[in-house]
C-alpha positions in Angstrom: -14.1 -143.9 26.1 -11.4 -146.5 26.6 -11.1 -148.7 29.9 -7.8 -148.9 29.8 -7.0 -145.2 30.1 -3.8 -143.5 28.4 -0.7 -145.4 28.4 1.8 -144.7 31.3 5.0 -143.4 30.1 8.2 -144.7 31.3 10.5 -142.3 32.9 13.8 -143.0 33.4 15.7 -142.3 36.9 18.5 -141.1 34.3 17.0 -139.5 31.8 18.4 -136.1 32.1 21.9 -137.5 31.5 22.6 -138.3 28.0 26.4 -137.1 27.9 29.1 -136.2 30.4 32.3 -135.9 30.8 33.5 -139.9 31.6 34.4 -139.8 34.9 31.4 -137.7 36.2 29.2 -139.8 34.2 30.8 -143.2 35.8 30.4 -141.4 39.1 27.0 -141.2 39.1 26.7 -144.8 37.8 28.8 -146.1 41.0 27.8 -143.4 43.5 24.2 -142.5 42.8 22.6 -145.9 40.6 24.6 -148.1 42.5 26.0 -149.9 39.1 29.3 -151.9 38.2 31.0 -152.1 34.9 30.3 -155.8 33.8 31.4 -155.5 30.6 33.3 -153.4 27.7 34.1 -154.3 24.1 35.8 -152.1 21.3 33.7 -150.4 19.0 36.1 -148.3 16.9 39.5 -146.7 17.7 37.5 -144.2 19.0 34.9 -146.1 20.6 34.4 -148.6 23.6 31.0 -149.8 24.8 30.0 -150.4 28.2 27.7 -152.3 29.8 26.8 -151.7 33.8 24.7 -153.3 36.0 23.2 -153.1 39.3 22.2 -155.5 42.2 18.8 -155.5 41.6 18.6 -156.3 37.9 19.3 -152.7 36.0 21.0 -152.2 33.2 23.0 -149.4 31.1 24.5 -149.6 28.0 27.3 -146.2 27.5 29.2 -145.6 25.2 32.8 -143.9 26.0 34.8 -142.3 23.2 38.5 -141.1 22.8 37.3 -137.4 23.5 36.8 -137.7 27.2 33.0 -137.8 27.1 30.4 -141.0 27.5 27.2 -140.8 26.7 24.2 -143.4 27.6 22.4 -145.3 24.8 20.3 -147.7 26.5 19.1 -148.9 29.8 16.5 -151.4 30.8 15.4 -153.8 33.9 16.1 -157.7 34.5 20.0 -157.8 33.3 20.7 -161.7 33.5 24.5 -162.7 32.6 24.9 -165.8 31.2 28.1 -167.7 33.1 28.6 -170.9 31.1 28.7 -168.4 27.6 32.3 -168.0 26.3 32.6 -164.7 24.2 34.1 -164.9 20.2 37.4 -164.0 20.2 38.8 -162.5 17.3 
């Protein structure tokens, strides 16, 4: 028998959305999570990622495509931006 019990699974507050039409799935990012955009970059042609965050330290990583439709691909806790950091420009 262990003393530690069985692991405690994770369970997102977002789970059940993995894709969504763009501006429904950006509404529930603003409206419901309370999240920002704080940042974007081009994938592909077809692709742009975005990363939003909220006031107390949640993060989502989406990723929006030509079609209309976004879809999450990651989230986490304890998003810390880095001021002083200059991005590579191309």
């Amino acid at each position: 028998m262990s003393l530690l019990g069985a692991p405690a699974l994770a369970k997102s507050p977002i789970a059940e959305v993995l894709c969504e039409p763009t501006s429904r799935l950006h509404d529930k990012l603003e409206r419901q999570f309370g999240s920002q955009r704080a940042a974007t970059g081009v994938r592909s042609p077809e692709q742009i990622m975005e990363v939003w965050t909220s006031e107390k330290g949640d993060w989502t990583m989406v990723v929006t495509y030509s079609t209309g439709t976004s879809c999450i691909v990651a989230m986490g806790q304890d998003w810390f931006t880095h001021a002083d950091a200059d991005p590579a420009r191309g």
